[in-house]
N, C-alpha and C positions, 0 to 999 in steps of 0.2 A: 779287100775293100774295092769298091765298083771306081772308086778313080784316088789319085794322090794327095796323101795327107796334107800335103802344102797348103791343097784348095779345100780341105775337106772341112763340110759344117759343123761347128760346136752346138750341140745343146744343153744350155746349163737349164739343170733342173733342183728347185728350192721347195723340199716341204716345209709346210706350214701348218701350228697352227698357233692363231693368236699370238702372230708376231709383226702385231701392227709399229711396233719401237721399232724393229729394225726390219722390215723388209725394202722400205724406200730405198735405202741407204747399200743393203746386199745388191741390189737391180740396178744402180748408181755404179757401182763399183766391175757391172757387165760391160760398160764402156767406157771408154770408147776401142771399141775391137770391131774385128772383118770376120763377118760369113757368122753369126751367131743370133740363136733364137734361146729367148729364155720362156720355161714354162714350170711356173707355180704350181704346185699341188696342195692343194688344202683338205686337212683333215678334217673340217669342221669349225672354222673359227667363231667364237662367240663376239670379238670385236672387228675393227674395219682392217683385216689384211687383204680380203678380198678387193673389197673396193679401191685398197690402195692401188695395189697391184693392178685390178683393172684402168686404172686411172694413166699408170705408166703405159700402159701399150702393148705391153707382154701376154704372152698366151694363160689363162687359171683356168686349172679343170679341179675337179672335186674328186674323191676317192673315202674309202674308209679310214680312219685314221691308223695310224703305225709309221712310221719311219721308214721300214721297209718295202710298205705296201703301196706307199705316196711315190715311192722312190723309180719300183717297178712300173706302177702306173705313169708315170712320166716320160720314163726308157719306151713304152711302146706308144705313145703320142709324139716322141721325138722323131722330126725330120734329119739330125744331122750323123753323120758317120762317127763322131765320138760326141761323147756323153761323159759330163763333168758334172759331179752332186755337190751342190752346194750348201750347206744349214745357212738361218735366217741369218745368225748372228756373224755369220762369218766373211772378211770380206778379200775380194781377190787383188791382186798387185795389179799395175800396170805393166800392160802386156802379157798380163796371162796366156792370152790364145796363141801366139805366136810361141813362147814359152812349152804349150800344150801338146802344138805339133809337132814340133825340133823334137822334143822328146820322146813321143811313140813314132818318131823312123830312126831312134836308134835299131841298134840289131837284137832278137830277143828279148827286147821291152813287151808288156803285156797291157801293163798299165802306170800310173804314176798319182802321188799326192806332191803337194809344198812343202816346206816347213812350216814349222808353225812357230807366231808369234802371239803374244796375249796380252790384251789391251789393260794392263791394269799395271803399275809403277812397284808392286813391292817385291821385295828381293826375291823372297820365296819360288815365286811364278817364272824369272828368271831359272832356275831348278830344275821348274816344272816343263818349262820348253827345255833346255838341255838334255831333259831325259826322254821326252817324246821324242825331240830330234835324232837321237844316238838310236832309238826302238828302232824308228824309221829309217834309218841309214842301211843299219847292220842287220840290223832282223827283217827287213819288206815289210814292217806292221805299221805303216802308215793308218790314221783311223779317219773318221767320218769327218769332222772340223778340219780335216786339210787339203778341202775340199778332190775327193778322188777322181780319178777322170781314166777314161779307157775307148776301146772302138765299142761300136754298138755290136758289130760282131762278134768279139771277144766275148761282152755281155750276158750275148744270147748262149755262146757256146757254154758259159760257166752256168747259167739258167736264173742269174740275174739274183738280186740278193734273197739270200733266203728269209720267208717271212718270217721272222722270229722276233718277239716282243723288244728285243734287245741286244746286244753284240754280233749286229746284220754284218757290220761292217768289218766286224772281226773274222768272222764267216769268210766272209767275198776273200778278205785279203790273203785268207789259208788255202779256198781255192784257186786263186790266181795266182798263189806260188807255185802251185803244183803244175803250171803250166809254159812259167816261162817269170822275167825278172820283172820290179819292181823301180820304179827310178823316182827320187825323192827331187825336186828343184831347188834348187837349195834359197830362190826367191819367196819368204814367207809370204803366205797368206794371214789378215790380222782376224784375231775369234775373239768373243766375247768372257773377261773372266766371269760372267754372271754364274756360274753353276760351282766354280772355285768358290767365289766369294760368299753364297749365299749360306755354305757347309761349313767355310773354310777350307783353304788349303793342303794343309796337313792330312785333317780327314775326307776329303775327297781323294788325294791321291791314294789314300792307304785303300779305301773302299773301290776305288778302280783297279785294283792288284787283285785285291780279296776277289772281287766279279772274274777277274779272268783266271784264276785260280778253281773258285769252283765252278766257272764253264769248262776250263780242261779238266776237271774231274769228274764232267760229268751228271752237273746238278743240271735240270730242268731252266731252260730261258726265263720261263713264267715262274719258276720259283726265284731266281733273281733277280727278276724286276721288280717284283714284291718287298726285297732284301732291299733294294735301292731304293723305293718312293716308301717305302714302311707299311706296307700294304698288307692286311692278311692274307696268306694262300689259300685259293679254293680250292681241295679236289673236284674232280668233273667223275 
């Protein structure tokens, strides 16, 4: 890195899309911190996240829609030496930044997520972070809602998330084992239970095992994403 992490710029970057409910509130949750720039990606919003977001003062640029491809498109419009991905729904602690940096000048850190917390009171979800928490600790598979963060160097070297419909962030995390350690903070970041509650519990988590079961075996991204929204699959 061209100077020390102590000073070095954060940029949080937030895809989006049609996350007019919670983007205020994710860009709320950027401050109050030193040396950081947040920049919006919007996939296409049909309602006001744009405008919200223009409204707070923050950088929004447009892209294709994907997760991966907002995400990449953000990493090369970003001015700062590490780069923290945030979802809409999810929100950061106080003192993230400072938290950010201690952590990548340990030694053979590569990159790092939080733990995670989930906004919703029933016991289950309780479980449900326990067990995310333990994947995170002991395996490095921290995922996307805890909010991940790394150098923009490191980034670039790994070739930044792979565009895939789906398990980007699973991806990135397998590459960036192979290159050096993972560090979990063990200060949660708070995410949204909307995608538990809207399924249910139960069957969300079974169908998040099922997705990484058959990505390690090998099935097609686009055949999975299909699996998850109920979609039929096109051959091409």
């Amino acid at each position: 890195m061209s100077q020390n992490i102590d000073a070095a710029r954060i940029s949080i970057i937030i895809p989006t899309l049609n996350e007019a409910k919670n983007i205020k509130e994710a860009i709320a949750t950027t401050q109050p911190s030193t040396n950081i720039e947040v920049i919006v990606v919007d996939g296409g919003s049909q309602d006001d996240t744009v405008a919200i977001a223009q409204s707070l003062g923050v950088k929004v640029i447009s892209s294709s829609p994907g997760r991966a491809v907002q995400m990449n498109a953000g990493a090369v419009a970003a001015s700062g030496e590490i780069l923290l991905f945030l979802h809409a729904d999810t929100r950061l602690p106080i003192g993230f930044d400072e938290m950010v940096r201690t952590a990548l000048q340990q030694s053979g850190i590569v990159a790092g997520a939080f733990k995670l917390r989930i906004d919703a009171s029933l016991l289950s979800l309780r479980w449900v972070e326990l067990g995310v928490n333990l994947r995170s600790q002991f395996c490095q598979m921290p995922y996307g809602d805890q909010a991940i963060f790394l150098t923009k160097t490191v980034f670039q070297q790994i070739g930044g998330f792979p565009e895939l419909p789906i398990m980007e962030d699973f991806e990135l995390m397998h590459r960036l084992k192979g290159i050096g350690r993972i560090v979990i903070i063990p200060t949660p970041v708070l995410t949204s239970a909307r995608r538990w509650l809207q399924k249910g519990v139960f069957k969300t988590t079974l169908l998040n095992q099922l997705i990484i079961i058959a990505y390690l075996l090998g099935v097609s991204p686009e055949r999975i994403r299909c699996w998850y929204r109920r979609e039929k699959f096109k051959r091409i």
